[in-house]
C-alpha positions as semicolon CSV with decimal commas, in nm:
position;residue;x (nm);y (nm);z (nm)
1;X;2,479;1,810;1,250
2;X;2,597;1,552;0,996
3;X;2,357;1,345;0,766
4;X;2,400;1,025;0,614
5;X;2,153;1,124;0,313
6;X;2,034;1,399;0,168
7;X;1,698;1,313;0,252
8;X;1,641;1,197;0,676
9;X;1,286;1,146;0,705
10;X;1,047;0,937;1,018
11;X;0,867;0,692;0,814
12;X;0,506;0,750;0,941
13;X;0,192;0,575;0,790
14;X;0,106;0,910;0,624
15;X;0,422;0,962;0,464
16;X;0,481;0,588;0,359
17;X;0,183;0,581;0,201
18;X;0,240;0,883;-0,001
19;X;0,612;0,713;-0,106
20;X;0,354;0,456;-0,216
21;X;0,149;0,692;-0,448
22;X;0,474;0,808;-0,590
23;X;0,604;0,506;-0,683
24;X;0,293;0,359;-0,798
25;X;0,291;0,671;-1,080
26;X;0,634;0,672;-1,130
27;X;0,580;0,239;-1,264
28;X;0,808;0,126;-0,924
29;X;0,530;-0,153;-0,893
30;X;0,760;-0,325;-0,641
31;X;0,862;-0,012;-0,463
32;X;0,485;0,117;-0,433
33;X;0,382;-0,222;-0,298
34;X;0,638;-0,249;-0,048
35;X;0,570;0,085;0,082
36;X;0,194;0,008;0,093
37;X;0,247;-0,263;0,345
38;X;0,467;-0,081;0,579
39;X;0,219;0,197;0,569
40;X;-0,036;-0,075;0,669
41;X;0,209;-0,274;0,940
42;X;0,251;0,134;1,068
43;X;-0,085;0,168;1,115
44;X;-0,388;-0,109;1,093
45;X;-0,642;0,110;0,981
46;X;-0,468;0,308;0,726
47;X;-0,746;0,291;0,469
48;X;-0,507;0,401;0,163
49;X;-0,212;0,207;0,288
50;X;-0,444;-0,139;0,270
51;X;-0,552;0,003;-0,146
52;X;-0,186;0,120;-0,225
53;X;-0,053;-0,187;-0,111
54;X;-0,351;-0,438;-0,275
55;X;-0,307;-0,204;-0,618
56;X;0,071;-0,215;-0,670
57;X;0,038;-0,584;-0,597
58;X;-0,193;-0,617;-0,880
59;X;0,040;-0,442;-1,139
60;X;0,310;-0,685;-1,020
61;X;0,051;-0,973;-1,051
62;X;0,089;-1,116;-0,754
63;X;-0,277;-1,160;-0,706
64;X;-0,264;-1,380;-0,420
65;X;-0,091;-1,174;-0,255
66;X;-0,340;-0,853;-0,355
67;X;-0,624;-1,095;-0,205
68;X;-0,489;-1,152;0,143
69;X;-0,435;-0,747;0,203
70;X;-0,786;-0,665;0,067
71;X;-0,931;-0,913;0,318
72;X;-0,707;-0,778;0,600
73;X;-0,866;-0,408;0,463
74;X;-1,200;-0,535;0,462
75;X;-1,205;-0,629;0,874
76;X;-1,107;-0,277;0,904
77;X;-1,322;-0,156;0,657
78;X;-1,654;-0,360;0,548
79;X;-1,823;-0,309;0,250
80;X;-1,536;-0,087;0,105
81;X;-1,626;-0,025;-0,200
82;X;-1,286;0,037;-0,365
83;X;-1,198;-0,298;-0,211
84;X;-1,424;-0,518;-0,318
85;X;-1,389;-0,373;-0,688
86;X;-0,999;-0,409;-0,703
87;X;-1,112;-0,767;-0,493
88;X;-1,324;-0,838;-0,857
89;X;-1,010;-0,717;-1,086
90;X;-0,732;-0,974;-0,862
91;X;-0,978;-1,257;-0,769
């Protein structure tokens, strides 16, 4: 079998979210937030995918942007309370 990289891997919620994570410690701001909202657009009520996503925003300050994916979080998940405190630090 022939492979066009070295690493072929199903992006899943789980593991998009976790490319997230690493990219979020590793400073990729843009990388982490990117992966945060396909691991939401994967999977709706992907509780880490909705803060990843919302967090990496917030280090590339777009805040409005941070906003609208912590609301879409909170339908899922009301009364978060990781949400609404990252909703205090963006809004």
């Amino acid at each position: 079998m022939r492979f066009n990289s070295p690493l072929t891997l199903r992006r899943t919620a789980t593991n998009t979210c976790l490319f997230s994570a690493a990219y979020g410690l590793s400073g990729q701001w843009e990388a982490a937030a990117r992966d945060g909202q396909k691991c939401v657009s994967l999977n709706s009520k992907f509780l880490k995918g909705y803060h990843r996503a919302a967090n990496a925003l917030k280090h590339t300050k777009q805040y409005k942007d941070a906003i609208k994916i912590i609301e879409k979080g909170l339908i899922h998940f009301q009364g978060n309370a990781d949400f609404r405190k990252l909703l205090g630090e963006v809004g």
